[in-house]
ROLOPA-210733 format. One line per field, with one value per residue: residue number from 1; residue in three letters; x, y, z of N, C-alpha, C in turn. Coordinates in Angstrom, 1 decimal. Example, Ala and Ser with C-alpha at 12.3 -4.5 7.8 and 13.67 -1.06 7.14 Angstrom:
num	c(1; 2)
residuo	c(ala; ser)
n_u	c(13.2; 12.8)
n_v	c(-5.7; -2.2)
n_w	c(7.8; 7.1)
ca_u	c(12.3; 13.7)
ca_v	c(-4.5; -1.1)
ca_w	c(7.8; 7.1)
c_u	c(13.2; 12.9)
c_v	c(-3.3; 0.0)
c_w	c(7.8; 7.9)
***
This chain:
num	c(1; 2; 3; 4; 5; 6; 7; 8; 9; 10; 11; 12; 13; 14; 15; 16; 17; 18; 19; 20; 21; 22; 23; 24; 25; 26; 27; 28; 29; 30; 31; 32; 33; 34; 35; 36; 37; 38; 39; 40; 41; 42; 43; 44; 45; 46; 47; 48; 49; 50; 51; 52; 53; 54; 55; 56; 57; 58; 59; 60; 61; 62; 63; 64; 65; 66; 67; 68; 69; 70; 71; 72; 73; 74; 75; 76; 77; 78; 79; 80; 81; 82; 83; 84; 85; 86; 87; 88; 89; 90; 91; 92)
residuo	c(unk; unk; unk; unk; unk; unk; unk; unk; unk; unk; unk; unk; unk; unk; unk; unk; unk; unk; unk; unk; unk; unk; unk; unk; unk; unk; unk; unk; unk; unk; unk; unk; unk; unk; unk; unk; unk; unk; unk; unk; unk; unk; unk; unk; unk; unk; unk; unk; unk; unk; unk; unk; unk; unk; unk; unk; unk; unk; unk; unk; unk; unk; unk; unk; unk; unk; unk; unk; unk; unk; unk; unk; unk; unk; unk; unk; unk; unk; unk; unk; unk; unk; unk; unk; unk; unk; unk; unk; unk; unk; unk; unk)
n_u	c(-47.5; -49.6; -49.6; -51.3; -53.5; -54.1; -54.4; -56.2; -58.3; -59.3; -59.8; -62.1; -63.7; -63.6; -65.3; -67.7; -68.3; -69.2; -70.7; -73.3; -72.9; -72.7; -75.0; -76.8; -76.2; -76.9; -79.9; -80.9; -80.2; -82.5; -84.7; -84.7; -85.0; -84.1; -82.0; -80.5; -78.8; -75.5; -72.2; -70.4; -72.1; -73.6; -71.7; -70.8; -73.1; -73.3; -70.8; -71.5; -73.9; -72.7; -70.8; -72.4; -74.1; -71.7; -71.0; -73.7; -73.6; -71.1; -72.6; -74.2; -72.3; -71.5; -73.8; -74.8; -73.2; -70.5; -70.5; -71.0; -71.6; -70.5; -67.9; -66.1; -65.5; -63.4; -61.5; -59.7; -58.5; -56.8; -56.7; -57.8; -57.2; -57.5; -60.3; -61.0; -60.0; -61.7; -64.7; -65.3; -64.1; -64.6; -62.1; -58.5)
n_v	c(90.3; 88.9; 86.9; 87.3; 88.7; 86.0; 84.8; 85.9; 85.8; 82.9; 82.8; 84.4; 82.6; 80.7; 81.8; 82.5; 80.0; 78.5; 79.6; 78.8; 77.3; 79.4; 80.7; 78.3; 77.7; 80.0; 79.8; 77.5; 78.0; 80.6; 79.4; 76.6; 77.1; 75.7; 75.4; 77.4; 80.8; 80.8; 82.7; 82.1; 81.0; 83.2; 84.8; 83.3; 83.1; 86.0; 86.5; 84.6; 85.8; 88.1; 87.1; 86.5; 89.1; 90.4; 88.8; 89.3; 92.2; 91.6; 90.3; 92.5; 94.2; 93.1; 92.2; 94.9; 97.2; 96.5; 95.6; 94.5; 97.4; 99.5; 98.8; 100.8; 103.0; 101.8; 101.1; 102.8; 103.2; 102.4; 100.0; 98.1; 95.3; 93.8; 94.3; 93.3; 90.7; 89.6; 90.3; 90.6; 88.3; 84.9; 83.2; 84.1)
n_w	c(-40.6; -42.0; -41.0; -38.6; -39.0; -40.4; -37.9; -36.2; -38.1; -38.1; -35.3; -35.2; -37.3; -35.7; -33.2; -34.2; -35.1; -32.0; -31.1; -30.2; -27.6; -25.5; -26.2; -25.7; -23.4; -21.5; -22.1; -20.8; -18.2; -18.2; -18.5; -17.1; -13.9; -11.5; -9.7; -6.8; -7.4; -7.4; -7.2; -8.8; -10.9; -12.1; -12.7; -14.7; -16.4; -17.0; -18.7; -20.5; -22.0; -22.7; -24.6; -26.6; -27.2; -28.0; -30.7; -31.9; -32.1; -34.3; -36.3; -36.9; -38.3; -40.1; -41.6; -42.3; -41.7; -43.1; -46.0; -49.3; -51.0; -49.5; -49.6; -51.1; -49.1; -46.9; -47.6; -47.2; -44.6; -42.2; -40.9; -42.5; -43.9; -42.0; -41.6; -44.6; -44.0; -42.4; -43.1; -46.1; -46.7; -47.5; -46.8; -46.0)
ca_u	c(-48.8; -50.8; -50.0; -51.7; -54.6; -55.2; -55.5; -57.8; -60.0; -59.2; -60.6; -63.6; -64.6; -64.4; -66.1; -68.9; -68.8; -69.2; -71.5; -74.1; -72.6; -73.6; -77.0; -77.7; -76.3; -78.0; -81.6; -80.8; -80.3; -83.1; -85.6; -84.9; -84.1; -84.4; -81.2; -79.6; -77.8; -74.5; -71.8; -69.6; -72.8; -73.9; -70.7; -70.8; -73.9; -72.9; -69.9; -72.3; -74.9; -71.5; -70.3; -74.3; -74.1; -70.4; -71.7; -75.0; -72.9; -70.7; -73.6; -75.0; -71.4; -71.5; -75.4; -75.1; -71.9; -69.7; -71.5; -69.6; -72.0; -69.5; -66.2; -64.6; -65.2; -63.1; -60.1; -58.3; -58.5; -55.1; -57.3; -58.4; -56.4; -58.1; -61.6; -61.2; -60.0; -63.0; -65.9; -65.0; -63.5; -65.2; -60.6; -57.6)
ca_v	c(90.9; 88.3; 85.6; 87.8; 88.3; 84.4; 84.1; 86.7; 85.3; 81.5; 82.9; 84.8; 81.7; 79.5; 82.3; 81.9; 78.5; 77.9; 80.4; 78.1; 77.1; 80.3; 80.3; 77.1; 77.9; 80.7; 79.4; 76.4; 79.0; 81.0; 78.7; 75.6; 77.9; 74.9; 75.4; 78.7; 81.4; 81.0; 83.6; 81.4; 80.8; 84.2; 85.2; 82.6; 83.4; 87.3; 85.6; 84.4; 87.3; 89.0; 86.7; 86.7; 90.7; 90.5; 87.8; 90.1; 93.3; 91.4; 89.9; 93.6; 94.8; 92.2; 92.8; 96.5; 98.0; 95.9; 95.6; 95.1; 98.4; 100.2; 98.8; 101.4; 103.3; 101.5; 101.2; 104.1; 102.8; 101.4; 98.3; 97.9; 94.0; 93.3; 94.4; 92.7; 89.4; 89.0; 91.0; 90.6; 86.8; 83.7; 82.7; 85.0)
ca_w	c(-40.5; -42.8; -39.7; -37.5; -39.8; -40.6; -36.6; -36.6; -38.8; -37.4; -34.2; -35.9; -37.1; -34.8; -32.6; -34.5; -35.4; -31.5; -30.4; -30.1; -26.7; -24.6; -26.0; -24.6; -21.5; -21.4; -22.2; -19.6; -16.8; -18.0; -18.6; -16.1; -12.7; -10.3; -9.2; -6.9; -8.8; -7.4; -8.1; -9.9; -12.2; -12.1; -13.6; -16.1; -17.0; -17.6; -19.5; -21.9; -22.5; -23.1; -25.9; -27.5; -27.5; -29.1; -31.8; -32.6; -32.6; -35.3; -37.3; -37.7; -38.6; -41.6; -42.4; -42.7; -42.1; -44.4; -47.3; -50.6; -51.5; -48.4; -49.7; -51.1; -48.1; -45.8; -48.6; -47.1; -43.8; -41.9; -40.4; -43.9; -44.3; -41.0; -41.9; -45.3; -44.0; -41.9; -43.6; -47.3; -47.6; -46.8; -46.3; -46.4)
c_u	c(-49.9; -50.9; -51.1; -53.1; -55.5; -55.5; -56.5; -58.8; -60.0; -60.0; -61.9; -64.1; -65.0; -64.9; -67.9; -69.2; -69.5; -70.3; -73.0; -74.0; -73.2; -74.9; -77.2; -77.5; -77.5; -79.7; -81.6; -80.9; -81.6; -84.8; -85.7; -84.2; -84.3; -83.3; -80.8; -79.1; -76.8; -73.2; -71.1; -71.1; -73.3; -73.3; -70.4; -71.6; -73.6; -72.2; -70.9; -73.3; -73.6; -70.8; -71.2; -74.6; -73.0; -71.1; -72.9; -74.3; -71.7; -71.3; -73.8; -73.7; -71.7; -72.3; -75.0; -74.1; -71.0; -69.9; -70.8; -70.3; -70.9; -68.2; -65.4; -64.4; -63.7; -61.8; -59.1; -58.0; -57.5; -55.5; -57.7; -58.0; -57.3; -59.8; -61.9; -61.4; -61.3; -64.2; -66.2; -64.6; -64.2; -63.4; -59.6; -56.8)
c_v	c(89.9; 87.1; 86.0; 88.1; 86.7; 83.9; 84.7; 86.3; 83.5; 81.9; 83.7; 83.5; 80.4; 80.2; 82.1; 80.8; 78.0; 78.7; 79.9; 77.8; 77.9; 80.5; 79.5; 77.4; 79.1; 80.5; 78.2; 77.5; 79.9; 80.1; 76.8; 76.0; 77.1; 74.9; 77.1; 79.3; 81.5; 82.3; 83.4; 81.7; 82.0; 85.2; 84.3; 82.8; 84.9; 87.3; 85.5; 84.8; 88.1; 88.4; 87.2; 87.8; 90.7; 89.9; 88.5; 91.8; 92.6; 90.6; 91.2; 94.4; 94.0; 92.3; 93.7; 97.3; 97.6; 95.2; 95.4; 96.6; 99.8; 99.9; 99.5; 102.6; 103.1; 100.7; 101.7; 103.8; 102.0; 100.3; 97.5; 96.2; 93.5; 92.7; 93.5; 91.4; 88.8; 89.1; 90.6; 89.3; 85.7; 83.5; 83.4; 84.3)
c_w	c(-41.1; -41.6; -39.0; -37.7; -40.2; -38.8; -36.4; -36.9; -38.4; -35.8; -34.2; -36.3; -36.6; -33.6; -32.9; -35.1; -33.4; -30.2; -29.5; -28.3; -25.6; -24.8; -25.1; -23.4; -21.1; -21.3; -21.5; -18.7; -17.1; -17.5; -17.5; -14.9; -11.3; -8.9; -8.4; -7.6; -7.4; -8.1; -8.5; -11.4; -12.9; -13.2; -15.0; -17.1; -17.9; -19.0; -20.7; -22.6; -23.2; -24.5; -26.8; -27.5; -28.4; -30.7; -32.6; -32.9; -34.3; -36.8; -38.0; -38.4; -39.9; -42.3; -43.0; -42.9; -43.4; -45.2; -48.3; -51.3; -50.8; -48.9; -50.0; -49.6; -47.1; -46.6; -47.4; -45.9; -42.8; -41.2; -41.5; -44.1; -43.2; -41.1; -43.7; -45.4; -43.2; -42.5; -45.3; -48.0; -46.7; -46.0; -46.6; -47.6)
***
């Protein structure tokens, strides 16, 4: 279970270590539209509005929801090891 946990959070943070990526794409295709939208790109583009929604829903989960003022809340909780190793520890 704690393997399963440190990829967890190995792939939380190199989600948001790398987030940066779909922005740019994103603000390239928005902002320089010289080119067709293709539906390869179209879909890539979705792709990456779709990560940058994920990434802002998990920002406001860390802002607001999991708070150390909320923690004992989310004690009793059977995700609880999950929600700690991400929310609660810079590293498991």
């Amino acid at each position: 279970m704690s393997y399963l946990i440190l990829i967890v959070c190995w792939i939380d943070r190199a989600f948001t270590t790398l987030i940066f990526l779909p922005m740019l794409y994103i603000m390239y295709r928005k902002f320089r539209p010289t080119k067709p939208w293709t539906p390869r790109t179209m879909r890539l583009y979705l792709v990456c509005k779709i990560l940058v929604i994920l990434f802002l829903v998990r920002i406001f989960c860390a802002g607001f929801i999991f708070t150390p003022v909320n923690y004992e809340r989310f004690t009793d909780s059977g995700l609880f090891p999950l929600i700690k190793a991400i929310f609660y520890s810079d590293w498991p």
